[in-house]
C-alpha positions in Angstrom: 8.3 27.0 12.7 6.9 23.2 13.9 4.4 23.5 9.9 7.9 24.7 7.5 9.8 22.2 9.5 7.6 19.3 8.3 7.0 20.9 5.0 10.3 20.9 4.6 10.7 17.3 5.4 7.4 16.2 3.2 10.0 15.6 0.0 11.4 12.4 2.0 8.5 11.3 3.0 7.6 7.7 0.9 4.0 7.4 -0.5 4.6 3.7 -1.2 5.2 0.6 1.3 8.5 -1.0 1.4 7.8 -3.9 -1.0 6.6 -1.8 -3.5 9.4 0.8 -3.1 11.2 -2.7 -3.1 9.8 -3.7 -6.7 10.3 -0.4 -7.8 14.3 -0.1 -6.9 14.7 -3.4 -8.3 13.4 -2.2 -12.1 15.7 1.1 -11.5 18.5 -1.4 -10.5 17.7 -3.1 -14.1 17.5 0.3 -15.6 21.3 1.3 -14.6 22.9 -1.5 -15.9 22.1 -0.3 -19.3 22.5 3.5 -18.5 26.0 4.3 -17.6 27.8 1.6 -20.0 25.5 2.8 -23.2 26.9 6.2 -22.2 30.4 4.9 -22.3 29.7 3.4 -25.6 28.3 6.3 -27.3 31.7 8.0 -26.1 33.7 5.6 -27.0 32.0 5.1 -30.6 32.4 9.1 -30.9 35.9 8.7 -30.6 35.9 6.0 -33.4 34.2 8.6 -36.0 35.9 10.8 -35.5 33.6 13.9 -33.5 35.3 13.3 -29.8 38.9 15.6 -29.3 41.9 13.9 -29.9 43.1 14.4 -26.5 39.7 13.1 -24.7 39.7 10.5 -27.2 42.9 9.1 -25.6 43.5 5.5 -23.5 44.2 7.5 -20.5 40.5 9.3 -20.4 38.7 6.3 -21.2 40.2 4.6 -18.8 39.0 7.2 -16.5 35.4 6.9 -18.2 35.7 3.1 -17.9 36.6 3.3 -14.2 33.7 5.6 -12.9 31.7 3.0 -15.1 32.9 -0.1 -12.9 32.5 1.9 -9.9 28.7 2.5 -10.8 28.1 -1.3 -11.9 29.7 -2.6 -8.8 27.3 -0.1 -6.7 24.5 -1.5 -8.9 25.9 -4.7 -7.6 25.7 -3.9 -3.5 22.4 -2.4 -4.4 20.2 -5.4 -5.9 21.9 -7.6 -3.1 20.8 -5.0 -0.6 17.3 -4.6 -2.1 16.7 -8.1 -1.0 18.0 -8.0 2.0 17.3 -4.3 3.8 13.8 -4.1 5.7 13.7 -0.2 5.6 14.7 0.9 2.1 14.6 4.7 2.9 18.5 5.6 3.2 19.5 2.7 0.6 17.2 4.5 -2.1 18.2 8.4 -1.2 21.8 7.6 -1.0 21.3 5.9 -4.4 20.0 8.8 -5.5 22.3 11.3 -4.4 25.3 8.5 -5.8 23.7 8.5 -9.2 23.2 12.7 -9.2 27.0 13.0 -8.6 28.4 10.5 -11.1 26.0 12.1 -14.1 27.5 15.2 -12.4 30.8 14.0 -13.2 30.2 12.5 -16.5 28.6 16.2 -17.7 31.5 17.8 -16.6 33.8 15.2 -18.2 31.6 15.6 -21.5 32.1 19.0 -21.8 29.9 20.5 -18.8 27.9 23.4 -20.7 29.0 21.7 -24.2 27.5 18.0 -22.9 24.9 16.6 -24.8 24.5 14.2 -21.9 22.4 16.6 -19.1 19.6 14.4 -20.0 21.1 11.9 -17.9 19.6 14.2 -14.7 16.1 13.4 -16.1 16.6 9.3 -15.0 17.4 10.3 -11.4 14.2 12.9 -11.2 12.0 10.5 -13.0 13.6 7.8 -10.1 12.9 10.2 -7.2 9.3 10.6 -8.3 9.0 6.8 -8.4 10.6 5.6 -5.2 10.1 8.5 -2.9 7.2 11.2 -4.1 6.4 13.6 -6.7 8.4 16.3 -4.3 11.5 14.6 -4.6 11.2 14.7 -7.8 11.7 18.6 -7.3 14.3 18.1 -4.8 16.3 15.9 -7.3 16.1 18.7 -10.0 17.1 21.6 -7.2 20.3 19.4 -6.3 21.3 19.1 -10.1 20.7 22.2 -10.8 23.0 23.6 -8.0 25.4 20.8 -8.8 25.4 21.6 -12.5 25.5 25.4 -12.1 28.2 25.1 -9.7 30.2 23.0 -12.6 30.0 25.6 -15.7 30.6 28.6 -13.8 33.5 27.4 -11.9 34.9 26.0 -15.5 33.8 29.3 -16.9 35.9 31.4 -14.1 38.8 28.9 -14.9 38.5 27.4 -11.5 38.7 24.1 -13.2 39.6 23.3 -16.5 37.4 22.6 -19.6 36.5 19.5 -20.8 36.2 19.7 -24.4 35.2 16.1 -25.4 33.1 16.8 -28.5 35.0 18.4 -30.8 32.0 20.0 -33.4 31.0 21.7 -29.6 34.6 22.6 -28.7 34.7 26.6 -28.1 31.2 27.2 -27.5 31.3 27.6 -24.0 32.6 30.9 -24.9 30.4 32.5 -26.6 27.7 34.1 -24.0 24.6 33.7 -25.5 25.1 30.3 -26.1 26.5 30.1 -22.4 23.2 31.7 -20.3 20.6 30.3 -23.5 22.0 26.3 -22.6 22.4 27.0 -18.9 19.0 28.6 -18.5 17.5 26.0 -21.0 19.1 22.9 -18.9 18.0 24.1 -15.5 14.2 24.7 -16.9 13.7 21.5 -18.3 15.3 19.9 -15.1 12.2 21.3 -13.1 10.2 20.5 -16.0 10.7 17.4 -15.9 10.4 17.3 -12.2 6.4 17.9 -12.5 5.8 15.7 -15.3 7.6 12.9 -14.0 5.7 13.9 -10.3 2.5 14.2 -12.3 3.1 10.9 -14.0 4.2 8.5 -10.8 0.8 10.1 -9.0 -1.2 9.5 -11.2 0.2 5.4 -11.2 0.3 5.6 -7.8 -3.4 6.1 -7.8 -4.0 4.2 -10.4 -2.4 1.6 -7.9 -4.4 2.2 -5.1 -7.8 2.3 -6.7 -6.7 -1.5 -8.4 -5.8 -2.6 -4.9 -9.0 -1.5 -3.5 -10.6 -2.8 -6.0 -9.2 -6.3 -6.0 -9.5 -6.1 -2.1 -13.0 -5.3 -2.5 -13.9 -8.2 -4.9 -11.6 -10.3 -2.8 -13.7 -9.7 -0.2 -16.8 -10.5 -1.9 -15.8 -13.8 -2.9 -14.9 -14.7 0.4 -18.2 -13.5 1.6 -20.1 -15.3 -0.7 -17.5 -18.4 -0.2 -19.1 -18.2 3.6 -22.6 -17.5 2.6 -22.1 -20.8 0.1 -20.7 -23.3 3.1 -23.4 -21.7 5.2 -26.1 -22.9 3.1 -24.4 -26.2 3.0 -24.7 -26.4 6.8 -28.0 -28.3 5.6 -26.5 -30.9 3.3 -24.4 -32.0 6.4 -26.7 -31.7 9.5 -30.2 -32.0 10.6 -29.8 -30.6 13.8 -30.6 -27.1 14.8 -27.5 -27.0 17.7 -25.1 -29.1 15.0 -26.2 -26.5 12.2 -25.4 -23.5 14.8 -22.1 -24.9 15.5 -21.2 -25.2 11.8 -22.6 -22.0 11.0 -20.6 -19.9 13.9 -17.5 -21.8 13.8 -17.7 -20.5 9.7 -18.3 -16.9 10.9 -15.4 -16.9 13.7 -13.0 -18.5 11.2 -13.9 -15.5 8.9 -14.0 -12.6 11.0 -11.4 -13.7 13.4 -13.3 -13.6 16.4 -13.3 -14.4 20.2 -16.4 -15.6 20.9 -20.1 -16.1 18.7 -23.5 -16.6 20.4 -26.8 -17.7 19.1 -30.0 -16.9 19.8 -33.5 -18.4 19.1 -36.8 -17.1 19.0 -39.1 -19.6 20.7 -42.8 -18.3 20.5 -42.4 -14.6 20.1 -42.1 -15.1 23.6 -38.4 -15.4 24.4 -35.1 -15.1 22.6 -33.2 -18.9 24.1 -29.6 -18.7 24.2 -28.7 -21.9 21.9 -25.3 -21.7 21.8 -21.6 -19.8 22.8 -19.0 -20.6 20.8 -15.2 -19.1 21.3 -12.5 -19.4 19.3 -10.5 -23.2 18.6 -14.0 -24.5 18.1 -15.3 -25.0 21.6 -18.5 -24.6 23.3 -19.0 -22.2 26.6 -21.9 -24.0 28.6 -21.5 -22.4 31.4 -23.9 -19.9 30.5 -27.5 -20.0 30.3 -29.9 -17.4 29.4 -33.4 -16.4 28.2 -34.1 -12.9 26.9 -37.6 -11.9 27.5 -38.9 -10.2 23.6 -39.9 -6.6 25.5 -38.0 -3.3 24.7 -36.6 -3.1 28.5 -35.2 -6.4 28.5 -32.4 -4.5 26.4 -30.1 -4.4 23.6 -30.4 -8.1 22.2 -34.5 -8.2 22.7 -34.5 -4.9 20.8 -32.6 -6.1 17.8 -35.1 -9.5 17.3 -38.2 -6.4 17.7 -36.9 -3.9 15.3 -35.3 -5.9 13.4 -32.6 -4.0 13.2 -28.5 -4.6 14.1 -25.8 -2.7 16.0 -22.2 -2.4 16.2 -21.3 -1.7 19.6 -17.4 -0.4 19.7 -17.6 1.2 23.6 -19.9 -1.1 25.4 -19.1 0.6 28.8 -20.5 3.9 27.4 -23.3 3.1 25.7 -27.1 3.1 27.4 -28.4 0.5 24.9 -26.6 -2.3 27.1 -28.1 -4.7 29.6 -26.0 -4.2 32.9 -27.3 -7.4 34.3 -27.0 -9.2 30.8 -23.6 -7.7 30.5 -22.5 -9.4 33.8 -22.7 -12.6 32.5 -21.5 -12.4 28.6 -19.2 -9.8 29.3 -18.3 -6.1 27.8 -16.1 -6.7 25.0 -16.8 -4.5 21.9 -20.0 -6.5 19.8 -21.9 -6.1 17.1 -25.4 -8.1 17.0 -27.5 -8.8 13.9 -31.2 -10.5 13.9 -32.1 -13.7 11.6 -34.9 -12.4 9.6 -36.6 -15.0 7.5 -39.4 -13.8 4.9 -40.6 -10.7 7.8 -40.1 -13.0 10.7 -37.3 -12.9 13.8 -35.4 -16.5 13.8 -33.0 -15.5 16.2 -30.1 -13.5 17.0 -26.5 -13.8 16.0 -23.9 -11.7 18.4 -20.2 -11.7 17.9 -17.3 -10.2 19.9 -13.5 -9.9 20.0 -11.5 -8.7 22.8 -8.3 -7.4 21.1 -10.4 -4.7 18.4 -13.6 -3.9 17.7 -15.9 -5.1 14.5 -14.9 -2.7 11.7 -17.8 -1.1 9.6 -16.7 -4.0 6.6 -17.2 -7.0 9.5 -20.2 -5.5 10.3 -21.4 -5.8 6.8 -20.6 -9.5 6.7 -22.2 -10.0 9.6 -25.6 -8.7 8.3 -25.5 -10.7 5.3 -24.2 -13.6 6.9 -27.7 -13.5 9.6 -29.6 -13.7 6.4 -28.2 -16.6 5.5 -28.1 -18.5 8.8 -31.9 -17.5 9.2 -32.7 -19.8 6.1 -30.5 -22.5 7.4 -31.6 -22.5 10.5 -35.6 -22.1 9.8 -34.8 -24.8 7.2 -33.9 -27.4 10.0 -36.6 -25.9 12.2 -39.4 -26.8 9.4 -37.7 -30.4 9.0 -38.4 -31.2 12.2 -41.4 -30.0 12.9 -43.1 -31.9 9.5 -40.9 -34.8 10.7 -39.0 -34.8 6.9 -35.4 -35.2 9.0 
């Protein structure tokens, strides 16, 4: 019951986020103000040669026609303005929708219902369904107008309602049966015809969209990356100081990653890992902690990544048994991740970074790696200096 009930309700659900539902609307807006007033033209020029009826053709239906026209026009009006304005476009779009069904509704039926040349007009609302909403609305769309248009010719053919005979070289076909069920049949097939095409169609853009995005996101990404790998190698042009270099380099990183809190480590000897530096975010330096990480196995998780060489992305610090208890007490247990500095097969030092409010997603993680690379050179760089006394 709980699976048809959100089957059922899958048709209204939107594929797209509201400002691209947004841009869309807006180019359907555009669309209609061409739509229903070309229509009127087309009626008003048969009229003029001579195909419409005489008594359709008169200043009392057109001005019927021209009303319904202005009524649609000064909707299109509310619309754009609301477009703009509306955060959740949802009931704006499907009461548009349902608006625009029932005035092609009424200008088929005004047309000559099973004698109107102008059923086409149903294909613009499916095609718009299958833009704004989903490829199932589409369907939706075409089930609506085909009720609604069914429900037109065979109360007109019981004489419920009267006929509207507006094209004249059509007049008395309605009559005749085979022309009746052919047209009828005919019109409600390609309604659901169109309804996949056009479904088929906006999916297919849709992930045509989505595969851009990700890709521009992607190389985006990349180019801030190597934008951060760039000013981390220019840490060197600017400082000759191993502590000044590791603020410049970790204040980068925070700034990119959006981060809490960066610490650095160095290798001193082979011996020890030397806590150089915790920075947290605004820029400032924690100094209230002090710490030296013996390089064995069992002194845990950050003397095991200058070892193996290897780095980690801790997301649930409390349960994993890679983490220092002791060492914990003092940095803390936010989620992590922790990268080495390798420089040509040799440990540097060790880069961690934390944030309190997520943990480091796979991509961070990624720049992190790359971005210990970097620092290692940097960082060795200034070492060297100082040790052949070029600085």
């Amino acid at each position: 019951m709980i699976s048809g009930m959100a089957h059922a309700a899958d048709p209204l659900q939107f594929r797209d986020s509201q400002e691209e539902i947004r841009r869309n609307l807006q180019l359907i807006i555009r669309i209609r103000w061409f739509v229903s007033p070309s229509i009127l033209l087309i009626m008003v020029l048969a009229g003029l040669v001579g195909v419409a009826n005489r008594f359709s053709f008169s200043i009392e239906q057109i001005a019927i026609n021209g009303a319904n026209v202005a009524i649609m026009l000064a909707l299109n009006v509310v619309y754009g303005v609301l477009a703009r304005r509306v955060r959740d476009l949802g009931p704006l779009v499907l009461f548009q929708l349902l608006i625009d069904v029932i005035h092609f509704s009424f200008t088929v039926y005004k047309t000559g219902a099973v004698t109107s040349p102008f059923t086409f007009l149903y294909f613009f609302v499916i095609f718009s369904g299958a833009l704004l909403v989903s490829g199932r609305t589409a369907y939706l769309i075409a089930g609506i107008s085909s009720v609604l248009y069914g429900a037109m010719v065979i109360l007109e053919r019981l004489g419920a309602i009267p006929h509207q005979a507006y094209f004249s070289p059509l007049s008395g076909l309605q009559e005749n049966p085979s022309y009746f069920f052919l047209t009828v049949g005919f019109t409600v097939g390609s309604l659901f015809a169109f309804a996949a095409l056009a479904g088929f169609l906006t999916g297919l853009i849709h992930r045509r969209q989505e595969e851009l995005r990700r890709t521009v996101g992607l190389l985006r990404t990349r180019n801030d990356t190597m934008s951060l790998m760039f000013r981390t190698s220019e840490a060197l042009n600017r400082h000759t100081d191993v502590r000044e270099v590791g603020e410049y380099i970790l204040d980068e990183l925070m700034g990119f990653l959006d981060l809490d809190r960066a610490l650095l480590y160095l290798n001193e000897n082979d011996e020890r890992l030397r806590l150089l530096l915790v920075r947290t975010r605004g820029g400032h330096t924690d100094s209230s902690v002090s710490l030296e990480i013996p390089l064995k196995r069992e002194a845990g998780l950050t003397a095991r990544v200058a070892i193996d060489q290897e780095a980690y992305n801790i997301r649930d610090p409390e349960a994993s048994d890679l983490i220092n208890r002791e060492l914990a007490k003092k940095i803390g247990m936010n989620p992590f991740a922790i990268a080495p500095l390798v420089l040509r097969g040799r440990t540097v030092g060790v880069i961690g970074i934390d944030r309190s409010f997520r943990p480091v997603r796979t991509e961070e993680f990624n720049v992190l790696k790359a971005f210990a690379n970097q620092a290692a050179i940097a960082i060795d760089s200034v070492q060297n200096a100082r040790r052949t006394g070029s600085l």
